[in-house]
C-alpha positions in Angstrom: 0.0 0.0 0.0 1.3 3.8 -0.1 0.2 6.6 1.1 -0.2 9.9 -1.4 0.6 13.1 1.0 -1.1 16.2 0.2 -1.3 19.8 1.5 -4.8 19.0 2.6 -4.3 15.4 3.9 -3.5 11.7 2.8 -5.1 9.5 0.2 -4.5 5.4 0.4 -4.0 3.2 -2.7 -3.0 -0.2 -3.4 -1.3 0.8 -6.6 -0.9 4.0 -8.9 0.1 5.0 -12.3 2.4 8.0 -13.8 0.0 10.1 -16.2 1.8 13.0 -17.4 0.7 15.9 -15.2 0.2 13.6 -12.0 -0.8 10.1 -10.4 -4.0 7.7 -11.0 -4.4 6.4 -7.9 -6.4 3.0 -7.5 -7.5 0.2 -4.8 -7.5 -2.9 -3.8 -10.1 -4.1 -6.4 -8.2 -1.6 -9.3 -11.1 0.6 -9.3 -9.7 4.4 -9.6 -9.5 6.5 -6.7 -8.2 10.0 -7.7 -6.0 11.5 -10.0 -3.2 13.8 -8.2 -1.7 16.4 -9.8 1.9 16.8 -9.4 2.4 20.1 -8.3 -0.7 18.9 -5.3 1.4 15.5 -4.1 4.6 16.2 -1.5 5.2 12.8 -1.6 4.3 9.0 -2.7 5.4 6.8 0.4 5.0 3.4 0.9 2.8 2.0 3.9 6.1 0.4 5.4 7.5 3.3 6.2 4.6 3.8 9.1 5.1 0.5 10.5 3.2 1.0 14.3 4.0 4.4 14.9 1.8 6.9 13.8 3.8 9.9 14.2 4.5 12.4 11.5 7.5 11.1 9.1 7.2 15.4 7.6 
């Protein structure tokens, strides 16, 4: 899983594609989520990086 960080918050996905102004961002089941503009996204991260601890990795 990753995690898409955002100014306004977080957006989970299972798997994403590059477009070429930004991310698709799709589940589990493949079914799109959102499409992210790059110049909107701070970072891609993947879900291992949170292990347990919640606290901010910013």
């Amino acid at each position: 899983m990753f995690r898409a960080l955002l100014p306004e918050g977080q957006i989970r996905c299972d798997r994403y594609e590059n477009a070429e102004k930004g991310l698709e961002l799709y589940d589990e089941d493949d079914q799109f989520i959102a499409f992210v503009p790059y110049s909107n996204l701070h970072a891609l991260v993947s879900e291992d990086v949170y292990g347990e601890d919640e606290r901010s990795i910013m």
